[in-house]
C-alpha positions in Angstrom: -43.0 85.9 159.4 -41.5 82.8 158.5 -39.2 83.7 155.1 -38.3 81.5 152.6 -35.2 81.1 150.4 -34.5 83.3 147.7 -34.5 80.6 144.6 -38.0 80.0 145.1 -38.8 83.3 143.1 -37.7 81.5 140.0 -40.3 78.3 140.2 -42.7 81.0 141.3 -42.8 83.4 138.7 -42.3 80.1 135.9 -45.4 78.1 137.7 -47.7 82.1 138.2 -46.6 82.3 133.5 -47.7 78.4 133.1 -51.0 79.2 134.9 -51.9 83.3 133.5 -50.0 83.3 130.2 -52.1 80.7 127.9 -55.0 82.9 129.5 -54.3 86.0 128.9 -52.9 85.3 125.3 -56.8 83.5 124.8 -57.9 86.8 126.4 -55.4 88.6 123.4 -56.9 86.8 120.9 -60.8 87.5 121.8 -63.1 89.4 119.2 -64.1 92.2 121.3 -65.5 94.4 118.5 -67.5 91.5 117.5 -68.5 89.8 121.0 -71.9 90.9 121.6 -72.5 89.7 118.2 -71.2 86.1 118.7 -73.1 85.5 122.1 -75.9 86.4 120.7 -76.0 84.3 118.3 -78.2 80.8 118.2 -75.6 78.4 119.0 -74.2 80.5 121.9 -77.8 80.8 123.7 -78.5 77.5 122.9 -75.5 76.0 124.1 -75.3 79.1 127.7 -79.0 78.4 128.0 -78.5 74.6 128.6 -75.7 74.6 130.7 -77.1 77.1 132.6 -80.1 75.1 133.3 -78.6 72.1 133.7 -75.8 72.9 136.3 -78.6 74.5 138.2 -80.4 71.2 138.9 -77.3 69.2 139.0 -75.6 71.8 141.8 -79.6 71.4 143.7 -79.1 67.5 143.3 -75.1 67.7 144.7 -76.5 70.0 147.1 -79.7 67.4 148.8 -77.4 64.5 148.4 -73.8 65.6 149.0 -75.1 67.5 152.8 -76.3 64.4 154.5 -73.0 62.4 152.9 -70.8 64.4 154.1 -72.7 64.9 157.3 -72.7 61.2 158.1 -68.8 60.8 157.1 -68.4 63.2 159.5 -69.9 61.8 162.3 -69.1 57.9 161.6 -66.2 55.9 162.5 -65.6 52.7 161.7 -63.7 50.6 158.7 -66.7 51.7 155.9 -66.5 55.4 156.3 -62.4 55.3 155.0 -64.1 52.7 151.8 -66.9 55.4 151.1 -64.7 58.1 151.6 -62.3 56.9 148.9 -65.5 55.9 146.7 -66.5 59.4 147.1 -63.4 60.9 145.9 -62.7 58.7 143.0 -64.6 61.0 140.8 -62.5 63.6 141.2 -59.7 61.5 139.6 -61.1 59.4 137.1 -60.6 60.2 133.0 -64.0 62.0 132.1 -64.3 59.6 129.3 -64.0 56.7 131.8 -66.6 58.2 134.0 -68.9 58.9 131.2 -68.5 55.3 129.9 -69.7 54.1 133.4 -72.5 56.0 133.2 -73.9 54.9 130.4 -73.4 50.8 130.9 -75.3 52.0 133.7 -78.2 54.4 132.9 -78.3 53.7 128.5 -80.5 52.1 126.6 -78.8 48.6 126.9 -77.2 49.4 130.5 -77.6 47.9 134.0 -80.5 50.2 135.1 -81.4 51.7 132.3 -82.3 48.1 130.3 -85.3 48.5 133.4 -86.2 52.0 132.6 -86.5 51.8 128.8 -88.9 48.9 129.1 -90.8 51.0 131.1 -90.9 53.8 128.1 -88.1 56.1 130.3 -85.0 56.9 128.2 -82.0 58.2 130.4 -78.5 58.3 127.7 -78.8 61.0 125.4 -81.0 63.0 126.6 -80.8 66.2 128.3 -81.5 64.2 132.0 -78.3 62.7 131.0 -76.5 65.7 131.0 -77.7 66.5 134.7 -76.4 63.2 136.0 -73.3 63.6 134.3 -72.4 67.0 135.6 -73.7 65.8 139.1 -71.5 62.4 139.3 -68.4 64.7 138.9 -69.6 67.6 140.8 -70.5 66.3 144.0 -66.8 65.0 145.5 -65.9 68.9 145.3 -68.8 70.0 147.9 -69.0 66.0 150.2 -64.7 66.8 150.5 -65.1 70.2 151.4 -67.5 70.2 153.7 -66.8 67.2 156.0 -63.6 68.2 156.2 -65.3 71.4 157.2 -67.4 68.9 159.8 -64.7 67.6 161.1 -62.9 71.1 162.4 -65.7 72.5 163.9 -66.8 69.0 165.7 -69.8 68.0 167.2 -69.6 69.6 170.8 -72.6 72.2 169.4 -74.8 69.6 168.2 -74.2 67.1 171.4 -75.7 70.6 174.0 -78.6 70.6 171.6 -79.5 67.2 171.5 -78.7 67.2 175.7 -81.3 70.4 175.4 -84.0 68.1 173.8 -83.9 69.1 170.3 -84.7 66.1 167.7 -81.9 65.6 164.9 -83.6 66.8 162.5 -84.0 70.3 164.4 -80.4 70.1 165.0 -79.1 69.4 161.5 -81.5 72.4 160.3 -81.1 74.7 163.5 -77.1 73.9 164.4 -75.3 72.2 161.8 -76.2 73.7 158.7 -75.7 77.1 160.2 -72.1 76.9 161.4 -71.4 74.9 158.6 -72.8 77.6 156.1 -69.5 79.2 154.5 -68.3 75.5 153.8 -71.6 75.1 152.1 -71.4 78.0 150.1 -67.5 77.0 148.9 -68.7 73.7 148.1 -71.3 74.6 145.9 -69.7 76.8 144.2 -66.6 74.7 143.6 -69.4 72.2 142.4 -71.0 74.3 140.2 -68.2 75.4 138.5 -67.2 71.6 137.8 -70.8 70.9 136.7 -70.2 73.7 134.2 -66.6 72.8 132.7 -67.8 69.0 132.7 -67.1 67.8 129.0 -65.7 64.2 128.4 -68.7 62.6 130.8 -71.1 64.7 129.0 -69.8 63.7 125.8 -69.8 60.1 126.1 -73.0 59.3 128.2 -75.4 62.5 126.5 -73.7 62.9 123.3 -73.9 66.1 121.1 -77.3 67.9 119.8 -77.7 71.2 120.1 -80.0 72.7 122.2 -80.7 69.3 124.2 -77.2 68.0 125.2 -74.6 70.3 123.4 -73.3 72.2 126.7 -71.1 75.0 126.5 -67.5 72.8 127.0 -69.1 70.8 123.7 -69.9 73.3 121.7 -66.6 75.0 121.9 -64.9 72.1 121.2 -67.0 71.6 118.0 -66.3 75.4 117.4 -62.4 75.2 117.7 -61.8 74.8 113.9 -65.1 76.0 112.2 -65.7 79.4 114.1 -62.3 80.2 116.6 -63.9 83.7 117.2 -67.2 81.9 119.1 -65.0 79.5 120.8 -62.8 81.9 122.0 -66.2 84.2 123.0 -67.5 81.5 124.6 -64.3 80.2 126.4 -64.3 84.0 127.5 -67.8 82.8 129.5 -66.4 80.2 131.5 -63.0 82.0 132.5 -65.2 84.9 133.6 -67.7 82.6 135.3 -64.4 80.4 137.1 -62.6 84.0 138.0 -66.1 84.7 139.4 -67.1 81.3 141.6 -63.2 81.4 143.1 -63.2 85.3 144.2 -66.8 84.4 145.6 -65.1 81.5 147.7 -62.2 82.9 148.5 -64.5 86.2 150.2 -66.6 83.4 152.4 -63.7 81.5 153.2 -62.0 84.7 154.4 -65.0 86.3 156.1 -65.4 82.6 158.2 -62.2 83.0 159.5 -62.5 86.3 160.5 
């Protein structure tokens, strides 16, 4: 076992208090007695219900689009696959607000497609669909990266002695590639689903704020902070439960695929 040198315990244990300690002192500060009480309540449902609902269709729409993409990033060389690659990823590093913003010159009322749709009596900004495409545009980079990377290591020598068999692509892709490529799937999504759920400044910009149609869980515990602590902190209970929950389930598949 290769060791390491003795200071590094220090930088450990600091960086291990920066990440647990402002969790468990929100943990500390939860209203257990109370916290059935507080998630039942209407704002709580409203605001679990729709993000619920909503990160479902957008992890379904990162999941038909963000396959092929990463598929054919896999399997393509050339000078465009390094340009989409870095499109791809810039998501994952842009200010939320910033995203948001693009979104909605692009899809609202006045915006570059959406000045189309709302001739056509289709409203996209504000709205509930606007929500979806929100949490999708920062959701998918976290399953396309994962899983052609994932493409990449396991290579195409499968896929090359079924086509050499006489399977169509198609039957590959379904019968061979998705297969081996299942625990990288699995990871993605949920990495992707748990961004779709924590997405706030994109949401907030392009879909705005109204309960039970675009307030989200993020929102309304933001609105919450000041005027009820004891929801937000019931609430931000939720999502550290649900992110503990996503990374132990992709930490088990990534283990169990390399076994």
């Amino acid at each position: 076992m290769t060791g390491f040198p003795r200071w590094a315990w220090l930088p450990f244990a600091a960086g291990l208090a920066l990440l647990a300690v402002p969790l468990l002192g929100m943990v500390a500060r939860v209203p257990w007695a109370d916290l059935a009480a507080l998630l039942s309540s209407e704002r709580a449902l409203d605001a679990l219900g729709l993000s619920l609902a909503t990160c479902l269709v957008a992890t379904a729409l990162v999941l038909l689009l963000g396959v092929p993409l990463a598929l054919v990033l896999a399997r393509s060389e050339g000078w465009w696959v390094g340009a989409v690659r870095t499109l791809v990823t810039v998501p994952m590093v842009l200010p939320p607000v910033v995203a948001g913003l693009a979104l909605l010159v692009t899809f609202g009322r006045r915006g570059l497609i959406g000045e189309t749709l709302s001739a056509w009596g289709i409203e996209v900004g504000f709205t509930t669909a606007a929500v979806v495409i929100a949490q999708a545009f920062v959701a998918l980079p976290f399953l396309v990266t994962s899983l052609e990377g994932a493409l990449r290591a396991s290579g195409a020598q499968y896929e090359r002695i079924a086509a050499n068999l006489g399977a169509s692509p198609s039957r590959i892709f379904f019968r061979v590639t998705v297969p081996i490529a299942l625990p990288a799937v699995v990871s993605g999504t949920a990495l992707a689903f748990a961004r779709a759920l924590g997405e706030f400044g994109a949401t907030l910009t392009f879909a705005g704020s109204l309960q039970g149609v675009t307030r989200t869980l993020p929102l309304e515990i933001y609105l919450l902070r000041e005027t009820d602590s004891d929801l937000a902190l019931a609430l931000s209970l939720v999502l550290v439960v649900v992110a503990l929950g996503i990374v132990a389930v992709s930490t088990w598949v990534t283990r169990r695929n390399r076994g």
